[in-house]
C-alpha positions in Angstrom: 0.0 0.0 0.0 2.7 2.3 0.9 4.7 2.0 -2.6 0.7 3.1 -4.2 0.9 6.0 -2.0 4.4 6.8 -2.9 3.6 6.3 -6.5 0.2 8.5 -6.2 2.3 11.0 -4.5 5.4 11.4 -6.8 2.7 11.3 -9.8 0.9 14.3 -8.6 3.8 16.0 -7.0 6.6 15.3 -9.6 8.7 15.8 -6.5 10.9 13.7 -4.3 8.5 12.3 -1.6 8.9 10.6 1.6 6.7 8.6 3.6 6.2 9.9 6.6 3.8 8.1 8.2 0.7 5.5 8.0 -1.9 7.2 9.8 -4.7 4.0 9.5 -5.2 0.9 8.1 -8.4 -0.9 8.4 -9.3 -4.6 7.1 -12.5 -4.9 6.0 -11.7 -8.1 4.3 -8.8 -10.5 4.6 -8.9 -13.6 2.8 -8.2 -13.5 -0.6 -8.9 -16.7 -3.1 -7.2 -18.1 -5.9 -8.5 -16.1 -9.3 -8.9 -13.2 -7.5 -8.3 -9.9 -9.0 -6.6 -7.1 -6.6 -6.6 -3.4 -7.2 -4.4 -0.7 -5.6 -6.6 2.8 -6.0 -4.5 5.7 -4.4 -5.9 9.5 -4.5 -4.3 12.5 -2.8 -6.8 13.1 0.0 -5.1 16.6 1.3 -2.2 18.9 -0.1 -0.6 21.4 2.9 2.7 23.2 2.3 5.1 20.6 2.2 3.4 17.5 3.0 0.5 15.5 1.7 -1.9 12.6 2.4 -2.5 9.8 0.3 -5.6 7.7 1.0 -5.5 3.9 -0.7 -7.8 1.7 -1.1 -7.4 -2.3 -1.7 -10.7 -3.7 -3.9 -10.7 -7.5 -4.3 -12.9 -9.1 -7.0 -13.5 -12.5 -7.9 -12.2 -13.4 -11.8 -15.7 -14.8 -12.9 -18.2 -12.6 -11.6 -19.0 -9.0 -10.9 -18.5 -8.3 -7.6 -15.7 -6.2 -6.2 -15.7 -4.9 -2.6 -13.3 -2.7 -0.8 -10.8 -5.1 1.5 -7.8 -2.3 2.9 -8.3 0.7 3.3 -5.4 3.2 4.9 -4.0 6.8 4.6 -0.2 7.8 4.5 1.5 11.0 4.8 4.5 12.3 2.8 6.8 14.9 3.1 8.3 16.9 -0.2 11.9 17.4 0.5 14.9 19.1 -1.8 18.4 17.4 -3.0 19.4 18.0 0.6 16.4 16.5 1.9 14.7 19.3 3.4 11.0 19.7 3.7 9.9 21.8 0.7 7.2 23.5 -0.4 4.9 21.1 -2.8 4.3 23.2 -6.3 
């Protein structure tokens, strides 16, 4: 979940990003089957001045039928920083 973040972070930022922290992860679901299809949704939740939060979401879905429910869900907070890894502002 945390490299989704990252990658939802770094995509919206185009900056160098750090995890800072995971601020909740809740299991809705745990047991996964064999043809099951897992997807990784991650979507900036809320932007400050040099940090951001991502929220992610983990929806299982069986190969053969239509139903896909939400499993994970969590939130993770990164931290811009410059070539001397400093916090800096995101643009």
């Amino acid at each position: 979940m945390d490299e989704a973040a990252f990658i939802t972070a770094t995509r919206f930022s185009r900056q160098k990003m750090f995890t800072v922290s995971s601020d909740r992860i809740d299991f809705k679901q745990t047991n996964t089957h064999r043809h099951t299809i897992i997807e990784l949704v991650g979507k900036v939740a809320y932007i400050g001045n040099t940090s951001l939060k991502v929220r992610v979401g983990i929806f299982v879905e069986q190969m053969y039928a239509e139903d896909r429910q939400k499993a994970v869900s969590g939130v993770f907070r990164f931290v811009a920083t410059d070539d001397s890894k400093r916090p800096t502002k995101i643009n």
